[in-house]
C-alpha positions, 0 to 999 in steps of 0.5 A: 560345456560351453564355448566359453568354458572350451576356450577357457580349457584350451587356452590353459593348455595352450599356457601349460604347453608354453610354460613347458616349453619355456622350462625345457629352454632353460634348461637346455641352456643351462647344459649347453654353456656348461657343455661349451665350457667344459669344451672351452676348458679341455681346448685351453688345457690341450693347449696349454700341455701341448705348448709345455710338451713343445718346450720341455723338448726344446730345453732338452735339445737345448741341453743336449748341445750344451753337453756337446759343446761344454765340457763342464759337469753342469751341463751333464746335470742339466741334460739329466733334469730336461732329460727327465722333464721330457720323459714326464710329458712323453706318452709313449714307452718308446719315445721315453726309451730313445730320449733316455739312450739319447741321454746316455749315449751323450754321457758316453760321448762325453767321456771319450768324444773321439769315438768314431763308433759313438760319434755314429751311433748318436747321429742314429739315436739322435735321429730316432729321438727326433722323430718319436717325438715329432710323432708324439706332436703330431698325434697331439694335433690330430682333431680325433685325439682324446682329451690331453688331461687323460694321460697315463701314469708309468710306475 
C-alpha cells in the first residue's frame, strides 16, 4: 500500500469518526431539550398545583369565618363546597379528616354557639386542621418531593 493510498484510508476514517461524532450530537440534543422540557413542564405544573392547593385553603378559611360570623344558610353551603375543594387537593387521610371535623364541628357550632365545650373543642380542631395543612405545604417545597402530577386517587 502506498502512502497515498494509507492517508487516503485514514483520512476516510478520520470523516467516518467525525460524521459519528457529529450524529451522536444531535442526538444528544435532541434528548437533552426534550429532557429540559419535560423538567420546564413538571416545575410549571408543581407550581401551578401548589399555588391551587394554597387558594383552595384559603377559601376554605375564608368559608369558615364566614360560617362564624353569618348566621344565613349560605354560608353552611359554601363552607361544604371550599370543604370539599380542599379535601380534593389534600394528600393525606389525616389532613382530609381534620378538614372534615373542622367542617362539622362549625355546623355544630352554628346551631348552639354558646356551647363552652364546642367553642373549646373548635379552637383544638381548628388548630390541627392548620397545621396538617401547613405540613402538607410544606412537604410541596421540599426539592426531594416526587413530581405533584403523581398524586393518589381515594375511592
Amino acid at each position: 500500500m502506498t502512502f497515498v493510498e494509507k492517508l487516503t484510508l485514514v483520512s476516510s476514517f478520520a470523516a467516518l469518526i467525525s460524521a459519528a461524532a457529529a450524529l451522536f450530537t444531535s442526538i444528544a440534543q435532541v434528548f437533552i431539550a426534550r429532557s429540559s422540557n419535560l423538567y420546564a413542564y413538571r416545575l410549571e405544573s408543581d407550581k401551578l398545583f401548589f399555588h391551587a392547593k394554597v387558594e383552595a385553603y384559603q377559601q376554605f378559611f375564608q368559608a369558615t369565618d364566614r360560617c362564624v360570623n353569618l348566621p344565613d344558610r349560605t354560608s353552611a353551603g359554601d363552607l361544604l363546597a371550599r370543604c370539599s375543594y380542599a379535601i380534593l387537593f389534600s394528600e393525606e387521610d389525616a389532613t382530609c379528616k381534620k378538614l372534615s371535623a373542622l367542617s362539622a364541628l362549625l355546623m355544630e357550632f352554628r346551631s348552639s354557639p354558646a356551647s363552652t365545650n364546642v367553642v373549646e373543642k373548635l379552637k383544638v380542631v381548628d388548630y390541627e386542621a392548620v397545621e396538617a395543612m401547613r405540613q402538607e405545604l410544606l412537604q410541596l417545597r421540599e426539592p426531594r418531593h416526587q413530581p405533584l402530577t403523581k398524586h393518589k386517587h381515594r375511592v
